[in-house]
Backbone bond lengths (Angstrom), bond angles and torsions (degrees), N, CA, C in turn:
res aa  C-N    CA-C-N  psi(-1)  N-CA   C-N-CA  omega(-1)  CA-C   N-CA-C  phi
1 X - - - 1.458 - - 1.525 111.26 -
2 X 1.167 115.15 -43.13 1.903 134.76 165.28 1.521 93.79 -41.81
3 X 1.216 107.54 -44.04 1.928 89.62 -155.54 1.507 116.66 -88.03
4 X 2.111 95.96 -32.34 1.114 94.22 169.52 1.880 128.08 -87.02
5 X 1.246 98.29 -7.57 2.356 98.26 160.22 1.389 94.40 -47.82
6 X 1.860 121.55 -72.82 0.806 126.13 -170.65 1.562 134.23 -27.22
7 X 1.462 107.50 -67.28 1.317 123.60 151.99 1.573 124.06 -18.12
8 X 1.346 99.99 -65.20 1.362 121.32 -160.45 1.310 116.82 -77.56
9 X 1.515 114.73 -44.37 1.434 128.01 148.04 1.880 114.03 -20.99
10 X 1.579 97.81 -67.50 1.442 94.76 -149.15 2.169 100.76 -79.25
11 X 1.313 102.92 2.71 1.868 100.38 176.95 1.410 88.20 -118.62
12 X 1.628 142.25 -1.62 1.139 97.77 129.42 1.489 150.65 -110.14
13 X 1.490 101.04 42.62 1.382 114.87 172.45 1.209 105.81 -117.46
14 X 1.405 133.32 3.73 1.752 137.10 175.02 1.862 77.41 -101.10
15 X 0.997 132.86 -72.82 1.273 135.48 -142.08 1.544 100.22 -58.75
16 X 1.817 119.48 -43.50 1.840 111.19 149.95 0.757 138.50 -27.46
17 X 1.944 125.59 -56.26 0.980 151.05 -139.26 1.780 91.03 -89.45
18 X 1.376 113.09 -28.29 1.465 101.49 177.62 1.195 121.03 -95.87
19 X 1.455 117.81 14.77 1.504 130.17 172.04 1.205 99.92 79.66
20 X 1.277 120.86 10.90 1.615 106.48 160.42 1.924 121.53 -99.68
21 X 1.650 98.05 -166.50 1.488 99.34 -165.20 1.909 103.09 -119.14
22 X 1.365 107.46 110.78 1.492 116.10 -165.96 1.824 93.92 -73.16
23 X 1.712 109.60 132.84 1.386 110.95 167.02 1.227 117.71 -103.83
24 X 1.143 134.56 120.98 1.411 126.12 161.26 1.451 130.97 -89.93
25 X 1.582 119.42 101.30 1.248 129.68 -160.51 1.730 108.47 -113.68
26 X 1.202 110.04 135.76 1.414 132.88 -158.18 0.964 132.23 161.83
27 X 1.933 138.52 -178.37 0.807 146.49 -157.87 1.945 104.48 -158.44
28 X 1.401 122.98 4.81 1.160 132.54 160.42 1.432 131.42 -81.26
29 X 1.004 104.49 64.66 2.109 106.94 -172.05 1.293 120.81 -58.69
30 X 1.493 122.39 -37.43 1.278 114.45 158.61 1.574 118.52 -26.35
31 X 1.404 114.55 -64.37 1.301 129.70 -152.16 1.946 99.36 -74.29
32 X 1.549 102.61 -32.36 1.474 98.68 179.19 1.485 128.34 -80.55
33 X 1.281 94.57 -23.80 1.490 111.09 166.30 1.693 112.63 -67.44
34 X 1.564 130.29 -56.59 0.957 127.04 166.41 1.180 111.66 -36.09
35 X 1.613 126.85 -57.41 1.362 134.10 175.72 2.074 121.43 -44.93
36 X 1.154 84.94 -56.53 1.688 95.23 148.50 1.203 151.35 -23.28
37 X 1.381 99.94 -89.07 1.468 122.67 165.81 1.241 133.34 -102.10
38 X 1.533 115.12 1.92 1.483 134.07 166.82 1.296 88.12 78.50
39 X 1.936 111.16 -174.91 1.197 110.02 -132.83 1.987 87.03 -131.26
40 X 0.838 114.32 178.81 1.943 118.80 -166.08 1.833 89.47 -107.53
41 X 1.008 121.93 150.20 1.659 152.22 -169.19 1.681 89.36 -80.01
42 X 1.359 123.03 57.85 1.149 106.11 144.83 1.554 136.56 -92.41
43 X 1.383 100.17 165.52 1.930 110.13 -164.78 2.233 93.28 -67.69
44 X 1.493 92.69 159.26 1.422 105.71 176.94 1.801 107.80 -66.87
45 X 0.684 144.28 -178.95 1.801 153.35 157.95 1.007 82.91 -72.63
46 X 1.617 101.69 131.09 1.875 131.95 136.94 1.646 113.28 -90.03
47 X 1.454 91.72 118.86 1.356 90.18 174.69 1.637 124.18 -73.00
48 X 1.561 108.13 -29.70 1.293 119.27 173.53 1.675 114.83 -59.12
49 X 1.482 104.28 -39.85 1.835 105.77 -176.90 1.419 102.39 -62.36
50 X 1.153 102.29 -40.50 1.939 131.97 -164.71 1.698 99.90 -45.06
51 X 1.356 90.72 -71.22 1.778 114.71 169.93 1.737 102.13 -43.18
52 X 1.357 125.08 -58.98 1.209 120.97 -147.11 1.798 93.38 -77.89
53 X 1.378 116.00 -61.49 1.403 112.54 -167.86 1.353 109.71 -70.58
54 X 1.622 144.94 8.80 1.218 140.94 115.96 1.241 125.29 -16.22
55 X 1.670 98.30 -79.09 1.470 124.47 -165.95 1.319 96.80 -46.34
56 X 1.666 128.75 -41.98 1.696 136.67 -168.56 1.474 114.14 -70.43
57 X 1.670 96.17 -46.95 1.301 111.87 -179.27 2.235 108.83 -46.70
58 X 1.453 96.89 -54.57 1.608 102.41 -168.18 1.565 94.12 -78.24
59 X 1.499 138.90 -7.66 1.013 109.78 172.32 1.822 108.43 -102.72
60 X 0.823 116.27 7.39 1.892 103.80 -173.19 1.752 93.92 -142.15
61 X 1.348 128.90 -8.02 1.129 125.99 -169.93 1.647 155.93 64.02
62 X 1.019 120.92 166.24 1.478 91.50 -160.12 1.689 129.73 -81.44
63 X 1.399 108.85 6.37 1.089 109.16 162.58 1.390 127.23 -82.33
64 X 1.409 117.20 -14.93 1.513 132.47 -175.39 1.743 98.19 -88.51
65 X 0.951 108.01 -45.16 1.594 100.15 157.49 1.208 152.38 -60.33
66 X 1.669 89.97 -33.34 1.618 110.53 162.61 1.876 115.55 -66.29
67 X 1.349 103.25 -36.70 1.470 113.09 150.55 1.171 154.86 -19.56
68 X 1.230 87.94 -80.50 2.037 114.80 151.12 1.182 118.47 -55.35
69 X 1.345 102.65 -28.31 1.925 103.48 -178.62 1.337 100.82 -68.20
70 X 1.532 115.41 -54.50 1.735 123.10 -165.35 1.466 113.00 -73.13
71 X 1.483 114.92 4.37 1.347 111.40 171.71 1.927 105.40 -102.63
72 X 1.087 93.62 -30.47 1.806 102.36 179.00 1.984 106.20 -81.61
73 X 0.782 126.53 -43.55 1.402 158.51 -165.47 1.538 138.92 -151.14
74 X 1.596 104.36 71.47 1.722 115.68 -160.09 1.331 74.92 -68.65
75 X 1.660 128.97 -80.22 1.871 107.76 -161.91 1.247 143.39 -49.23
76 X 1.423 101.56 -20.28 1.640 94.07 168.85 1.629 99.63 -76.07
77 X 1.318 130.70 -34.04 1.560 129.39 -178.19 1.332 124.61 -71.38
78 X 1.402 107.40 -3.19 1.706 122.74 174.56 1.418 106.15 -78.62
79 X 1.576 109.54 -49.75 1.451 118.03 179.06 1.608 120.51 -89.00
80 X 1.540 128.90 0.10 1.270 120.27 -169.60 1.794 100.64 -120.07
81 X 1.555 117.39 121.15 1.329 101.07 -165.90 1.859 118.97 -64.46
82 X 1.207 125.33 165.12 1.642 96.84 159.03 1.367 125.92 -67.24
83 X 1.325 113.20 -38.00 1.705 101.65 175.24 1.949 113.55 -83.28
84 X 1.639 100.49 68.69 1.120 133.29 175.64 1.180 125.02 -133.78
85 X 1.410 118.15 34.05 1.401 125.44 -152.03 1.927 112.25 -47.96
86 X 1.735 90.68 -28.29 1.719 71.54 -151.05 1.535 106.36 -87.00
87 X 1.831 107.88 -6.70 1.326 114.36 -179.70 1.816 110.86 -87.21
88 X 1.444 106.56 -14.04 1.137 118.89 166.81 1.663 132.47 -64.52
89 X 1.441 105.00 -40.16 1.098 136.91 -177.91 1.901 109.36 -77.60
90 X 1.923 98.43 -35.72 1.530 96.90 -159.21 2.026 92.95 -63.47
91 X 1.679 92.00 -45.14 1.439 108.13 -178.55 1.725 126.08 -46.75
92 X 1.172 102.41 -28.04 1.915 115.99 152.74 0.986 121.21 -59.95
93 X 1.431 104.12 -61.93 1.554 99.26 -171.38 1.673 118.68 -86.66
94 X 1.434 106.19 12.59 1.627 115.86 155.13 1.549 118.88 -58.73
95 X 1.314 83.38 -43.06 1.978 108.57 -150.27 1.459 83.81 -76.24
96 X 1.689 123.96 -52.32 1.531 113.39 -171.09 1.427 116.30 -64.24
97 X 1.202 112.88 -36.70 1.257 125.29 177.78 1.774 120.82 -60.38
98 X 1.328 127.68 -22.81 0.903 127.25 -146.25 1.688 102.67 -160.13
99 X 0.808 110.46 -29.86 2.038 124.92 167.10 1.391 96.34 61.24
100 X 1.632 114.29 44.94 1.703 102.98 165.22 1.887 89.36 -151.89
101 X 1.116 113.75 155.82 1.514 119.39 -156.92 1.909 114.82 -79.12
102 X 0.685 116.54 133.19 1.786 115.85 -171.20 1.554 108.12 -38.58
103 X 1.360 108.10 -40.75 2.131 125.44 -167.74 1.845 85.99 -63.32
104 X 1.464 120.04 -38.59 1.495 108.11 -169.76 1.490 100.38 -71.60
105 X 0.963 110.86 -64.46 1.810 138.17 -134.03 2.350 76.70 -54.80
106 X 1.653 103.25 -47.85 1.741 106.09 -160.22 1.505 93.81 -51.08
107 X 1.244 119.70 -31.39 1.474 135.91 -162.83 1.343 105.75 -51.85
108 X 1.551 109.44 -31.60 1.808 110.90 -173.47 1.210 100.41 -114.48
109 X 1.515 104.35 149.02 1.594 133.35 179.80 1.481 106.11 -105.51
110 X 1.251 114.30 103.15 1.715 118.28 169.45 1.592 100.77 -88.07
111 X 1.185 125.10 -44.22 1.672 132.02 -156.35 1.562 108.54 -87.36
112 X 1.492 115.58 114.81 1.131 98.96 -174.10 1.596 131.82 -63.18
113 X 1.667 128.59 171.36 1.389 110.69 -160.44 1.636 92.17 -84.30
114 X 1.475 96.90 -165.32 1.159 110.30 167.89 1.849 113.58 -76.63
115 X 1.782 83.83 141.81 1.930 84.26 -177.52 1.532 108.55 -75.95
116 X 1.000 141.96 0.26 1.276 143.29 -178.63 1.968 122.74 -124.16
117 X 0.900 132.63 133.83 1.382 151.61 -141.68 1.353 91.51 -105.36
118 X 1.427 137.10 87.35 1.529 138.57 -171.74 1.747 97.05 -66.33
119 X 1.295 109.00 150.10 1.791 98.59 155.48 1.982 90.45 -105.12
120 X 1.315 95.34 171.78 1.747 100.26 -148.60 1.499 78.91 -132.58
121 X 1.161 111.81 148.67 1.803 111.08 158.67 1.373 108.48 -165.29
122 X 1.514 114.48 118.53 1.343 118.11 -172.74 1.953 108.48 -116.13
123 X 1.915 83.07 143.34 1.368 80.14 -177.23 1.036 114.99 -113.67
124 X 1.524 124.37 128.76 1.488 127.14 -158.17 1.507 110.41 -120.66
125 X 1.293 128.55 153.47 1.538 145.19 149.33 1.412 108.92 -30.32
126 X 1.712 98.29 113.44 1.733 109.14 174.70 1.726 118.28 -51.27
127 X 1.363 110.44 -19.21 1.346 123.60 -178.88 1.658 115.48 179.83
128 X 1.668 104.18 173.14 1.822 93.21 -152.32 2.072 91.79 -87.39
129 X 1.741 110.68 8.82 0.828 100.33 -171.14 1.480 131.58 -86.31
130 X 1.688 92.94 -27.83 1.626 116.76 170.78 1.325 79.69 -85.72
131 X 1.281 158.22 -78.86 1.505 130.56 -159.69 1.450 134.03 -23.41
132 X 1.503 110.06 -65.10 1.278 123.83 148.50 1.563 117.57 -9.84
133 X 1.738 100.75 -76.80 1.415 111.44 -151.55 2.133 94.18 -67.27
134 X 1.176 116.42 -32.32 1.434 128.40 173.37 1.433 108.76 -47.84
135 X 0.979 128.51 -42.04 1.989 135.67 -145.05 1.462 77.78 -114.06
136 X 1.240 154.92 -32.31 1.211 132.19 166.72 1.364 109.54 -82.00
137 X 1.092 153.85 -58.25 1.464 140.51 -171.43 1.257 107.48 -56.63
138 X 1.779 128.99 -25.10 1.512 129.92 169.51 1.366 99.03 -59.49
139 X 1.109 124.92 -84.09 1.408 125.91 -174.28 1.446 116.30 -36.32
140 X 1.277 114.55 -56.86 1.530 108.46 177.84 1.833 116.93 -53.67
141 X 1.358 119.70 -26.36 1.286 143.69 155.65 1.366 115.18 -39.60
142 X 1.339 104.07 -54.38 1.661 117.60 -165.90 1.748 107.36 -78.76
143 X 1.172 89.14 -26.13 1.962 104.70 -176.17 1.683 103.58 -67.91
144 X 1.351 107.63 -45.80 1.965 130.84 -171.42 1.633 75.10 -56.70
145 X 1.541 105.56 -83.73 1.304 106.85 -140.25 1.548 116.89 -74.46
146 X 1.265 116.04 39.33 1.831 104.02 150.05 2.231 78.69 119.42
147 X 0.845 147.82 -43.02 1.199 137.85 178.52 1.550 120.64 23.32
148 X 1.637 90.49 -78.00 1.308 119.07 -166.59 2.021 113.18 -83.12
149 X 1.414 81.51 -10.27 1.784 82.09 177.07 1.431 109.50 -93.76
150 X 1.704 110.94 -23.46 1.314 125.81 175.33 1.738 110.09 -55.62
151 X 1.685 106.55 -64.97 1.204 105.25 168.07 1.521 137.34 -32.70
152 X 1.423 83.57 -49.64 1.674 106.01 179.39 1.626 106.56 -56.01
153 X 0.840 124.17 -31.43 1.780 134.88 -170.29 1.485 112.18 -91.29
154 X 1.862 107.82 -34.91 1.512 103.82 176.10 1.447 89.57 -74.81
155 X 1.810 127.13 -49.96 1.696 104.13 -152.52 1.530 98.62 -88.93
156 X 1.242 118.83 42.02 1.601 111.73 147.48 1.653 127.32 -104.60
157 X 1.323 97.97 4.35 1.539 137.13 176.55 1.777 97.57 -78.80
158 X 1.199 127.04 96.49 0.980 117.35 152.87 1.472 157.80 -46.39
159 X 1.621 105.91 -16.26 0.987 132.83 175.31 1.582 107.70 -66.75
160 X 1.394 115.96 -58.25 1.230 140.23 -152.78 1.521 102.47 -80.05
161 X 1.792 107.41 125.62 1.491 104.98 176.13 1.550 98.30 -133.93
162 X 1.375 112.77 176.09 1.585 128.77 173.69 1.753 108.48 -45.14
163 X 1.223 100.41 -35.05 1.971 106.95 -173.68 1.186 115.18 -77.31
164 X 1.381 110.29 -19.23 1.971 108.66 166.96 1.243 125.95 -78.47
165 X 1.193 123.09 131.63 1.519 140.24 -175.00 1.527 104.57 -29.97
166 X 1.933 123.07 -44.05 0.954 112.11 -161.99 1.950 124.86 -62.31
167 X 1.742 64.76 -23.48 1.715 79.61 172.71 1.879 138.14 -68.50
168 X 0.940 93.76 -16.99 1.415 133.15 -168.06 1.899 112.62 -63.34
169 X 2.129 81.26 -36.24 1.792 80.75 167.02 1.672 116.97 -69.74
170 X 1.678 86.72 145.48 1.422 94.02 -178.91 1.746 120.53 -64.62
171 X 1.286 115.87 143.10 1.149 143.43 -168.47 1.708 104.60 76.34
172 X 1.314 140.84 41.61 1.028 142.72 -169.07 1.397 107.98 -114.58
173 X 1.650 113.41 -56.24 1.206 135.66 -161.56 1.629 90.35 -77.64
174 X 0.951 127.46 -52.28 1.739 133.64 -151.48 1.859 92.30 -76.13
175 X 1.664 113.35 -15.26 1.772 91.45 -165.20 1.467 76.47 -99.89
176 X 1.092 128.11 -44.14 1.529 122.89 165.52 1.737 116.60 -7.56
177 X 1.219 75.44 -79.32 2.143 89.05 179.77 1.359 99.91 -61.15
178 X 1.566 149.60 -51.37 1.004 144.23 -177.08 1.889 99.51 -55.50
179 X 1.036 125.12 -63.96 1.521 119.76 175.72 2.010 115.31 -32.14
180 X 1.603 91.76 -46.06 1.294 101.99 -167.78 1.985 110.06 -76.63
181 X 1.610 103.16 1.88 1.514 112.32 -173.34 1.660 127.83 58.11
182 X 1.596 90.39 25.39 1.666 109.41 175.24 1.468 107.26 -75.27
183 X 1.450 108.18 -21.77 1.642 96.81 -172.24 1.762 91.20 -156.09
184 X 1.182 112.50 149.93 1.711 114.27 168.77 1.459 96.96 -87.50
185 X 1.796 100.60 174.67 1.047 123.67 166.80 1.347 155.98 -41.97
186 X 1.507 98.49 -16.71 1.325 101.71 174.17 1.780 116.03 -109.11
187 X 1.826 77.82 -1.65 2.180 76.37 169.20 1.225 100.37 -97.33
188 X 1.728 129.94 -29.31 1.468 107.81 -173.86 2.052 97.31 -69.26
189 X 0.774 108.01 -26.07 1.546 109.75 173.55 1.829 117.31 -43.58
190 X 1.406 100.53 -50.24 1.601 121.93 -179.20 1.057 110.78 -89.79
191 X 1.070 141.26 -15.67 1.920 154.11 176.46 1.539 103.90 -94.01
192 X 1.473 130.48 -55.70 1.503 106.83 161.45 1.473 128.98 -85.73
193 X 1.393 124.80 -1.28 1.706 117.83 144.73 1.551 110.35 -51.48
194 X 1.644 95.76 -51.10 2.056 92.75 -161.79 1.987 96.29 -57.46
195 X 1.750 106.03 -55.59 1.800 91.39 -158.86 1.729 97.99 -74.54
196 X 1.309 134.34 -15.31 1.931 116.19 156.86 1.466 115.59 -37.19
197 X 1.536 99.23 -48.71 1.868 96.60 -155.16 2.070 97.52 -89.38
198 X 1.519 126.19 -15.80 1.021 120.88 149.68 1.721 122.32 -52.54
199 X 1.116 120.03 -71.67 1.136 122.18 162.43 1.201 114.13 -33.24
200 X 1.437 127.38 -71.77 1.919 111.45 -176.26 1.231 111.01 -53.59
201 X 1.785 127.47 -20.61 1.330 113.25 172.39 1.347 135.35 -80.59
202 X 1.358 99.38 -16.41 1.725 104.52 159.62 1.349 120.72 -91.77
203 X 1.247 129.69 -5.79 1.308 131.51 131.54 1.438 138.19 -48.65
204 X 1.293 105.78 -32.54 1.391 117.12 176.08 1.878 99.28 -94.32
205 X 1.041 115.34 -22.37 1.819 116.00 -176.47 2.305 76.61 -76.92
206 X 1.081 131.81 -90.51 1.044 144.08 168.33 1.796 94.45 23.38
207 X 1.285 104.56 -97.78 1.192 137.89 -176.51 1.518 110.23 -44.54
208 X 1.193 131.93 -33.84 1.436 129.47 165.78 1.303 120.84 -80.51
209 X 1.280 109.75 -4.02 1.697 129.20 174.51 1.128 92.82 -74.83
210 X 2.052 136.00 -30.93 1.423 115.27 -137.67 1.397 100.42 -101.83
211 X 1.436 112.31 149.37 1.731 112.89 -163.85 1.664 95.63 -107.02
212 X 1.475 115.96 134.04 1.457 130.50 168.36 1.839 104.81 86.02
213 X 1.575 107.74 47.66 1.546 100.67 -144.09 1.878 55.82 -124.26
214 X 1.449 107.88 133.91 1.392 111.26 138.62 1.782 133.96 -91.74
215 X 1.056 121.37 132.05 1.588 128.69 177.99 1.196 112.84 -101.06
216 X 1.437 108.74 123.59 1.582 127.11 172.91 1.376 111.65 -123.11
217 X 1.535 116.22 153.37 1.536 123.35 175.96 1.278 123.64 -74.64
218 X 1.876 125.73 115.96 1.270 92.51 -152.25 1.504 111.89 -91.94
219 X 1.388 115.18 11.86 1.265 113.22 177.40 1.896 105.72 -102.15
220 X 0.865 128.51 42.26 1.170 139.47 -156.33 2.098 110.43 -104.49
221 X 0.995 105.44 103.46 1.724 99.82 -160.82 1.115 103.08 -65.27
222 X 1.237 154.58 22.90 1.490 167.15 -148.89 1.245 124.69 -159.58
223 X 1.901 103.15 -1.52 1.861 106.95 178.69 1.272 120.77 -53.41
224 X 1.722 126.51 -49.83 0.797 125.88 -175.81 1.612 126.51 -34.43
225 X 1.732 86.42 -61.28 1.661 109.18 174.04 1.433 113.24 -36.23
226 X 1.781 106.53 -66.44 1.880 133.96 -157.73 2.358 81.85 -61.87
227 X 1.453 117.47 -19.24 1.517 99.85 -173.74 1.491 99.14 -67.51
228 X 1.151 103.42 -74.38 1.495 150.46 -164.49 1.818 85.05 -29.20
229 X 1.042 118.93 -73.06 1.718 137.51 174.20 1.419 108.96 -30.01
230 X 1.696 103.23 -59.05 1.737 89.35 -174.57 1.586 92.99 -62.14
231 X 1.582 131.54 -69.92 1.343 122.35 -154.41 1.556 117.34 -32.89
232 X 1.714 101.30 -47.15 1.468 89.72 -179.21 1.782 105.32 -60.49
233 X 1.232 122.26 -55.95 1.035 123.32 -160.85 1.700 113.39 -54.54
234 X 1.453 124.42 -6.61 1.643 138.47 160.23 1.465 118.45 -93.17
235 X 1.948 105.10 -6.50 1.294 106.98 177.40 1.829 113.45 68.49
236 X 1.247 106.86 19.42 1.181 124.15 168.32 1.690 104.00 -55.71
237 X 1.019 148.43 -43.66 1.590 162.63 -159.62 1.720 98.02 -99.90
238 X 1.505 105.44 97.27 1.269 96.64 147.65 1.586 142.84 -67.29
239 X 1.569 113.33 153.69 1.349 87.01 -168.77 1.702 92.68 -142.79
């Protein structure tokens, strides 16, 4: 998130400088919010803590860690799952590092915000019902087009296990276990519909958090127009 403010900062102050108007298009709010409101005074990675609460992690596991977190830090442990090891772990080795809890430390803004006041406009699902029916034909999509051969190619990678982040994207972990013959086909089928439509729902919880955010329908035959309208209506359009 550090690298990309950074990033993002400096094309959109070249992308000003040419009298034009920088868009930021996506579906990552974490990263826009950081961009936003700048980022909380956390400590660099210790590799030594890093090493040590590993070493703890594979011997007592990740629920005993998830543990320790909720006794040092119940709010960051409300929001971070246990089979999250490495966001679990980052949140430890905050607390050792620094002897005040991760939920505080996010609380403060060292980095200044952004100098400019974005207008925001998100386009959302007319209902969770066409959503639904959407996040399954994606997935079933993702299965056609090479998914499972993809997997097959990362877990011939020795390096690469279920506990790394990379794994973590959805429908990754579930063809995983299907490779490994933990589950057939039609549950890894029903296991990455169910964690897609989780995920879009904390995206959509995300996004209703966001203040001065307009919402439009995105299947709506009139979006173009309903855009075009707010801008004028923010005076976005010089004239």
């Amino acid at each position: 998130a550090a690298e990309f403010r950074s990033d993002a900062l400096r094309e959109i102050a070249d992308i000003r400088q040419q009298g034009r108007i920088p868009l930021l298009v996506g579906g990552t709010m974490l990263y826009f919010r950081a961009l936003q409101q700048g980022l909380s005074p956390l400590p660099a990675a210790s590799p030594a803590v890093r090493a040590r609460l590993e070493e703890e992690r594979t011997a007592c596991g990740n629920a005993a860690m998830h543990a320790r977190l909720r006794e040092i830090d119940p709010q960051a442990a409300s929001r971070i799952h246990p089979n999250d090891p490495q966001r679990v772990q980052r949140a430890l080795e905050v607390f050792e590092l620094t002897g005040s809890p991760l939920s505080e430390l996010q609380t403060r803004s060292a980095v200044e915000k952004l100098p400019v006041q974005p207008l925001k406009i998100a386009l959302l699902p007319p209902d969770r019902a066409w959503l639904h029916q959407r996040i399954e034909q994606r997935f079933e999509a993702m299965l056609a087009g090479g998914l499972i051969e993809e997997v097959a190619t990362l877990k011939a990678n020795t390096d690469l296990s279920l506990d790394q982040p990379a794994m973590r994207a959805v429908g990754y972990r579930q063809v995983w276990r299907f490779l490994d013959s933990e589950i057939d086909y039609a549950t890894l089928l029903q296991q990455g519909v169910s964690a897609t439509r989780q995920f879009a729902k904390r995206q959509l919880t995300w996004l209703r958090s966001e203040n001065d955010l307009i919402r439009l329908d995105c299947t709506s035959s009139k979006l173009y127009q309903d855009v075009i309208n707010y801008l004028h209506e923010k005076h976005f359009f010089r004239t």
